[in-house]
C-alpha positions as CSV (number, residue, x, y, z in Angstrom):
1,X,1.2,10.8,5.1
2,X,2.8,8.1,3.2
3,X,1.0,9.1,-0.2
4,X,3.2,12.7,0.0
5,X,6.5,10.4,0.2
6,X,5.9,8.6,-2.9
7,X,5.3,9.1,-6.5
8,X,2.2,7.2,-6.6
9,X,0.2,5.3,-3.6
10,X,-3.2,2.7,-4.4
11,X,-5.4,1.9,-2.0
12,X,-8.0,-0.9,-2.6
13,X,-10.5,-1.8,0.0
14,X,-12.7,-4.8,-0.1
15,X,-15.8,-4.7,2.3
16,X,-19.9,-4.5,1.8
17,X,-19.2,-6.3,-0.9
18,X,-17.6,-4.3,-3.1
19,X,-14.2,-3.6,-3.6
20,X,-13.2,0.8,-3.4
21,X,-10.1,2.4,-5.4
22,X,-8.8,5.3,-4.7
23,X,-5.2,6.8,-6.1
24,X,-2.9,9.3,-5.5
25,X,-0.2,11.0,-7.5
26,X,2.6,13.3,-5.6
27,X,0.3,13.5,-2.3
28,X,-2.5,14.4,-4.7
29,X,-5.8,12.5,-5.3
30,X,-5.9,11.6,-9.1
31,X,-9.3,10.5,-8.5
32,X,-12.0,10.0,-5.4
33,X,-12.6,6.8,-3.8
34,X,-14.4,4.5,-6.0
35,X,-16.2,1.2,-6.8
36,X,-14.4,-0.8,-8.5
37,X,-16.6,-3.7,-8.8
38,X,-18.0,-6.9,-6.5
39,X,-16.1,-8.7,-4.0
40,X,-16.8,-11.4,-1.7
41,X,-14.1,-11.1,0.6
42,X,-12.3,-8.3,3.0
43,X,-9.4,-6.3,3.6
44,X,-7.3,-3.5,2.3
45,X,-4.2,-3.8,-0.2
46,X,-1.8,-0.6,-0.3
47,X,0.5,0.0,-3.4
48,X,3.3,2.4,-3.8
49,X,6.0,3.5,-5.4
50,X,8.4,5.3,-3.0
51,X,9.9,9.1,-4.6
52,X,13.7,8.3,-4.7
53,X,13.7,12.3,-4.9
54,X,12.3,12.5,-1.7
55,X,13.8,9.2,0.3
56,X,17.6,8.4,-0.8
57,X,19.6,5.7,0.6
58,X,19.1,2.2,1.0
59,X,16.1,0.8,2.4
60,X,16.3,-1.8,5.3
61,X,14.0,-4.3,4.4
62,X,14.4,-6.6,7.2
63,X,13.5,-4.1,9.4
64,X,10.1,-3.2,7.7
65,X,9.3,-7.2,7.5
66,X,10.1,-7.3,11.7
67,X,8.0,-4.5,12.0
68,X,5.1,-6.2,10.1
69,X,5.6,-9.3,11.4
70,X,5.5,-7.5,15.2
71,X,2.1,-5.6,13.9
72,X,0.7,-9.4,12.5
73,X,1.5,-10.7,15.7
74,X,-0.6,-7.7,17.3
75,X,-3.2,-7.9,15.3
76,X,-4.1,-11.5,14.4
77,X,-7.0,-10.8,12.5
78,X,-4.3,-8.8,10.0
79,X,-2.0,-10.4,7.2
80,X,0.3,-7.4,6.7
81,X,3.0,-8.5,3.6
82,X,5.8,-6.5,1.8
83,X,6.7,-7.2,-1.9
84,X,9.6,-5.5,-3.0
85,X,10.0,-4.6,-7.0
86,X,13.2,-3.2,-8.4
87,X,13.5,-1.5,-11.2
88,X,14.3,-4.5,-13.3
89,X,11.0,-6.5,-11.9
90,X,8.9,-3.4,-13.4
């Protein structure tokens, strides 16, 4: 669901030794999952960029890190992490 909220949404898995890429555009796949090449380690990395169109107002980032830090904390073998870019950090 949180690919239809945003302009664009990655997601890159590492596992079996490879590391898969698959992106989405609007909700819409722009491409299917895919190999992106070797890779020793695990675990999944999502990227997005949220449609301001869509969600307007500010977003309360504290909350999201207390809810991340509550899922870590849940999860242990999980690093969950938010990085926040502005516009002027593109």
């Amino acid at each position: 669901m949180l690919n239809a909220l945003c302009r664009w949404c990655e997601v890159i898995v590492n596992r079996d030794g490879g590391q898969w890429v698959q992106r989405f555009e609007e909700g819409r796949p722009v491409h299917e999952l895919r190999r992106a090449g070797d890779c020793t380690t695990t675990g999944t990395t999502l990227r997005f960029e949220i449609d301001r169109a869509l969600l307007t107002g500010a977003l309360d980032v504290q909350r999201i890190e207390r809810r991340l830090a509550a899922f870590n904390a849940e999860v242990p073998c999980t690093r969950a992490t938010l990085v926040v870019k502005t516009n002027t950090d593109m």
